[in-house]
C-alpha positions in Angstrom: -12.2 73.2 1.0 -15.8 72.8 2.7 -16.0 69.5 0.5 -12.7 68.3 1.7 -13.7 69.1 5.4 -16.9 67.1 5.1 -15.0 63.9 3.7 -12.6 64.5 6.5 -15.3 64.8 8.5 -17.1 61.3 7.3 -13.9 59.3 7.2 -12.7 60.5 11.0 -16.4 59.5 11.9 -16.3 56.3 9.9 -13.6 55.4 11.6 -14.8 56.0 14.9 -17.9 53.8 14.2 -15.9 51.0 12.7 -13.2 51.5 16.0 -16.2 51.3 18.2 -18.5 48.1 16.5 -14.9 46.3 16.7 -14.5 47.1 20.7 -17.8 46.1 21.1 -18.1 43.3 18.7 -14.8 41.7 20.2 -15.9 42.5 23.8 -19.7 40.8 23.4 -20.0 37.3 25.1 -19.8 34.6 22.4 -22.9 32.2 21.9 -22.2 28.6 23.2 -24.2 25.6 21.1 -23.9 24.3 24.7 -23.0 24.4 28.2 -20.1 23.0 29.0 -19.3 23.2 25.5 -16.2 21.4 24.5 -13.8 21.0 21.5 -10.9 19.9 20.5 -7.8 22.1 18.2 -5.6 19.3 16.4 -1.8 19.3 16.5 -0.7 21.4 13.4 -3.8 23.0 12.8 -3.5 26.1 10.8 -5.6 29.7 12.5 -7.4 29.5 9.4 -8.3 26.1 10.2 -9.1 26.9 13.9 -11.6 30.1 13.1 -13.3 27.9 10.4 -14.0 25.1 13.1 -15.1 27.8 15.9 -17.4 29.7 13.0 -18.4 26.3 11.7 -19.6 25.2 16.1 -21.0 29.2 15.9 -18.4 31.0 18.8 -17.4 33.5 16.1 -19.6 35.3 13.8 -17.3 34.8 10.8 -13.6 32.9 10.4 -12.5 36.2 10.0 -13.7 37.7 13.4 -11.4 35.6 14.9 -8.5 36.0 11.7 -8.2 39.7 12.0 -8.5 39.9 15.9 -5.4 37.0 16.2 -3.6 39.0 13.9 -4.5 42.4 15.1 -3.1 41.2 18.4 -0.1 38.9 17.1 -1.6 36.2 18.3 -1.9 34.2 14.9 1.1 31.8 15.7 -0.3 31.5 19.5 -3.2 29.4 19.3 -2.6 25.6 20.9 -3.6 22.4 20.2 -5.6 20.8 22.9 -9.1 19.7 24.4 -10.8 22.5 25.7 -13.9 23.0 27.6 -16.3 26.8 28.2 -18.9 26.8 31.0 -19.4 30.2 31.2 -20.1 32.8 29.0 -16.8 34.6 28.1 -16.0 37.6 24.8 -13.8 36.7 21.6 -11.3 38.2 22.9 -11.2 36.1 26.1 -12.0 33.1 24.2 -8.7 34.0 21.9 -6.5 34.4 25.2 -8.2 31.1 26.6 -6.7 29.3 23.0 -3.3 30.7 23.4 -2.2 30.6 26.9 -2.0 26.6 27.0 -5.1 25.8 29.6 -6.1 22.9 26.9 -7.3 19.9 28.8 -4.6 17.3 28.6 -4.8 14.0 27.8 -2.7 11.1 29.1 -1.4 7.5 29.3 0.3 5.1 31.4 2.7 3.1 31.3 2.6 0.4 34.1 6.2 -1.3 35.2 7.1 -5.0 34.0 5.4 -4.1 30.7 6.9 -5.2 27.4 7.3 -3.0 24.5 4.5 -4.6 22.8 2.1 -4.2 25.6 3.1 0.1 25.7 3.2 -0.2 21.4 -0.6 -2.1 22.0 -1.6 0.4 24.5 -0.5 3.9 21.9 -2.5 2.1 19.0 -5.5 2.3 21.4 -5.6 5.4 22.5 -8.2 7.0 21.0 -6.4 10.7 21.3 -3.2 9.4 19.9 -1.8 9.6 16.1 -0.4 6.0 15.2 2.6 6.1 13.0 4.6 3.3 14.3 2.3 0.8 14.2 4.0 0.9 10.3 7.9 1.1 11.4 10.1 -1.5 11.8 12.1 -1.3 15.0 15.3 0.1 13.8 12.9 2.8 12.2 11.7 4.0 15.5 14.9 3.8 17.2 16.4 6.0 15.1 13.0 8.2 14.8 13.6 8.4 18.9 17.3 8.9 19.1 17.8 5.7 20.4 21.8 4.5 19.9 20.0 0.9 21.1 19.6 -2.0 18.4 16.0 -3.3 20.5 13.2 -1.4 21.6 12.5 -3.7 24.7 12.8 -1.8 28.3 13.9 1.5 26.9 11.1 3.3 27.8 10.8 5.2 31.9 7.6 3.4 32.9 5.3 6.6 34.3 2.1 8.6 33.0 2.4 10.9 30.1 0.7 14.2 29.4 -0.6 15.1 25.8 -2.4 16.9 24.1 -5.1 15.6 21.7 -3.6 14.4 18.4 0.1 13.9 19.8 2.0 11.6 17.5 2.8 8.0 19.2 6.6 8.9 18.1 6.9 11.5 20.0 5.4 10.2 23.5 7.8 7.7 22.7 10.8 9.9 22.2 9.8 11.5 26.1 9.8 7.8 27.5 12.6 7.1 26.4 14.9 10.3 27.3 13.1 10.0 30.9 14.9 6.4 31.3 18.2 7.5 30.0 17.9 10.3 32.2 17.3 8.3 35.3 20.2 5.7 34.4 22.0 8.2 33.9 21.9 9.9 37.2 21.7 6.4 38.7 25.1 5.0 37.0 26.6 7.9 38.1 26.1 6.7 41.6 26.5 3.4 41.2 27.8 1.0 44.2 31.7 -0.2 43.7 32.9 -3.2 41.8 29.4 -4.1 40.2 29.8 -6.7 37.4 28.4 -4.1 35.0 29.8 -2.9 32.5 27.5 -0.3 30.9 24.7 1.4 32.3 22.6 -0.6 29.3 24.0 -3.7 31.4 22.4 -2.5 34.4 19.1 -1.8 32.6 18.7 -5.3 31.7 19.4 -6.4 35.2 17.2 -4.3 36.7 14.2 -5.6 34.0 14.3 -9.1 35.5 14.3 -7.7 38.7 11.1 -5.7 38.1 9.7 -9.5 36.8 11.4 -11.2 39.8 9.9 -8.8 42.5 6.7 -9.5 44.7 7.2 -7.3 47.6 9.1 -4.2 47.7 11.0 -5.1 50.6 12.9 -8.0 48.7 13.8 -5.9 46.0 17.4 -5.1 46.8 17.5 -8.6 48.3 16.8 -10.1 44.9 19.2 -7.5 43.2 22.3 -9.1 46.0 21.1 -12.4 44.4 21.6 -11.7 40.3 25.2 -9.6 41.7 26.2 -12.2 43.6 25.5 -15.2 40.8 27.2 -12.8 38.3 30.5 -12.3 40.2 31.3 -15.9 40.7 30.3 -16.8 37.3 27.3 -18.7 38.0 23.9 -18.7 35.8 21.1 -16.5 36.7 18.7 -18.8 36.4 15.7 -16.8 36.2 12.1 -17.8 35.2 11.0 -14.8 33.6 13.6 -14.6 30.9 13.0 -18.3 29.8 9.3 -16.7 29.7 10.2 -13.9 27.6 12.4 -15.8 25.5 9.3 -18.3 24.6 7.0 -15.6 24.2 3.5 -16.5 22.5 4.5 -20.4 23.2 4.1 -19.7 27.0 0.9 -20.9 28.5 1.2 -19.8 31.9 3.1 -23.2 33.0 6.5 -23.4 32.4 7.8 -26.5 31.7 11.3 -28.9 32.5 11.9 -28.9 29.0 11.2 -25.1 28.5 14.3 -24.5 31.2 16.3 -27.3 29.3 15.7 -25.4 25.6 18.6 -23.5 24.6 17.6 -19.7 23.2 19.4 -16.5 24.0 17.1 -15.5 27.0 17.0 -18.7 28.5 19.6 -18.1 31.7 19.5 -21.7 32.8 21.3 -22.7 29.6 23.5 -19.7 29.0 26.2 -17.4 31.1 25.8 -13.9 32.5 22.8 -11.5 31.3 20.2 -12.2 28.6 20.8 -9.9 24.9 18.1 -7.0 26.1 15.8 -6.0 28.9 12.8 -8.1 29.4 10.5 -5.5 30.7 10.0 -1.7 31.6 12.2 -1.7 34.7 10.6 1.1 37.2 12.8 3.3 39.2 13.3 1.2 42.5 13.9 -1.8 40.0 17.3 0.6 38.3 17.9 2.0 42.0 18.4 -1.9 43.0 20.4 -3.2 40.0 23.0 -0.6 40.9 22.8 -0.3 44.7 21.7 -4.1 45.4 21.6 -5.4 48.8 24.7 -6.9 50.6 24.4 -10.2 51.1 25.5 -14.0 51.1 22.4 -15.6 49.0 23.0 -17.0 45.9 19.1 -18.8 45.9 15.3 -17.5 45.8 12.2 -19.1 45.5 8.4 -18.1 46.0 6.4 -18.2 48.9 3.5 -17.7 47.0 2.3 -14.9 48.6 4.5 -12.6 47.6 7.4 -12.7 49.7 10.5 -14.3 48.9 12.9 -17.0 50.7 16.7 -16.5 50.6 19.2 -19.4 50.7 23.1 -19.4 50.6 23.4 -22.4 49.3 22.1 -25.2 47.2 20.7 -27.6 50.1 18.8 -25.1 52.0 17.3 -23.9 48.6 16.0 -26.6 47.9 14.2 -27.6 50.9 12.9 -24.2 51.0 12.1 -24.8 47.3 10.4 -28.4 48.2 8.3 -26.9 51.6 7.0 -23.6 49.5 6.1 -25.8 46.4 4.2 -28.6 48.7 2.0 -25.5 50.2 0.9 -24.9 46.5 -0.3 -27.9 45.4 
């Protein structure tokens, strides 16, 4: 009896100890290699992974400090990827809460309007935070790996800035441009202004991609978008510069040509009826907003000042001359 007292004795006070170095080994301030110090926890990394990396940099004594006090907690599925920075001294077990409550620094990228598809595909291949996967799919690949019902890539994709975390697939920043646009044409088809020569709301995206290319002040925006509604109700070619541009791609030089209005392709709108195939560009917001509520008018004709702005004829004589007088000023 006195023997099984003492052992009961030892192993209540054993326990005690051990209950007490945990509280305070989990409760001491950690030791930073620097200060700030930051690090970085990749997408998909395992805890084990993540307490080997902290042990490895020195913030927990052992991988399985921070093992047993994740699990201990039921925190082990908790921890989040992300950039993360300590300027201050802080315990394990605040350093733990700091991984799992999602303060990670956040990356991010932009995506400008009037961009092509291979300027935003460019753009995710150079990010240095960014994991590159569709750099090796074909386009049909990454339509369907986004949930795109399109057959082209080009202008599917809500020009904004995306936040990321460290490590983020390309696909998957993708997949967010591209259900922000059909979100947005969505709500804007839904709204649409009567008896539009649209048919679609895929129609409409196209339109508005020429008149994010065609626009050089806000204020002419909808103006421009009266001009493209106008020329497609009475059956009349659009006639737009930055199609025939798109369509000749790497053969532009920056000076387009007689004979490159004159070559038949099937974004050149001088030769060919109604809208080009696809979009041209990453149409912003104002650019959709204009396609679909354009601006009433009688003009049929634009032409740059060259500063910008944009003059508006209703017919073919006084387009020219404008055309004539604002080319003269050029020279």
């Amino acid at each position: 009896m006195r023997t099984l007292k003492r052992l009961f004795f030892l192993g209540a006070l054993s326990f005690i100890l051990l209950t007490a170095w945990l509280y305070l080994h989990i409760h001491s301030s950690i030791n930073l290699p620097s200060t700030p110090y930051e690090f970085s926890i990749e997408t998909g990394s395992s805890l084990k992974q993540v307490a080997q990396q902290l042990s490895g940099a020195g913030l927990f004594p052992t991988k399985w400090s921070l093992i047993i006090l994740a699990r201990y907690r039921g925190q082990e599925l908790a921890i989040k990827a992300g950039d993360y920075e300590i300027s201050e001294p802080m315990t394990q077990i605040a350093l733990l809460d700091y991984l799992t409550q999602g303060d990670a620094k956040y990356q991010e990228i932009t995506f400008p309007e009037g961009w092509t598809f291979m300027q935003l595909q460019q753009a995710l291949y150079q990010h240095p935070a960014i994991q590159n996967h569709t750099n090796r799919l074909t386009e049909q690949e990454i339509l369907q790996s986004i949930g795109a019902v399109e057959t082209a890539t080009e202008g599917l994709f809500f020009p904004d800035t995306y936040f990321f975390v460290r490590g983020s697939e390309d696909i998957d920043i993708l997949k967010r441009a591209y259900q922000t646009m059909q979100k947005h044409l969505r709500v804007e088809w839904e709204t649409r202004a009567a008896s539009l020569p649209l048919n679609t709301p895929y129609e409409a995206l196209i339109l508005a991609s020429i008149i994010e290319k065609e626009t050089g002040l806000e204020k002419d925006r909808t103006e421009i978008a009266g001009v493209f509604i106008n020329r497609l109700r009475k059956g009349m070619r659009l006639q737009t510069d930055p199609t025939v541009i798109y369509g000749i791609r790497n053969q532009f030089d920056g000076n387009l040509r007689k004979r490159d209005l004159q070559t038949d392709h099937d974004y050149n709108t001088y030769t060919r009826n109604g809208l080009p195939p696809t979009p041209i560009a990453l149409p912003g917001l104002a650019s959709i907003r204009a396609a679909l509520h354009p601006a009433e008018t009688d003009s049929l004709y634009f032409v740059a000042k060259g500063n910008g702005e944009s003059q508006f004829s209703t017919n073919l004589s006084d387009h020219n001359k404008a055309v004539h007088q604002y080319q003269k000023q050029q020279r």
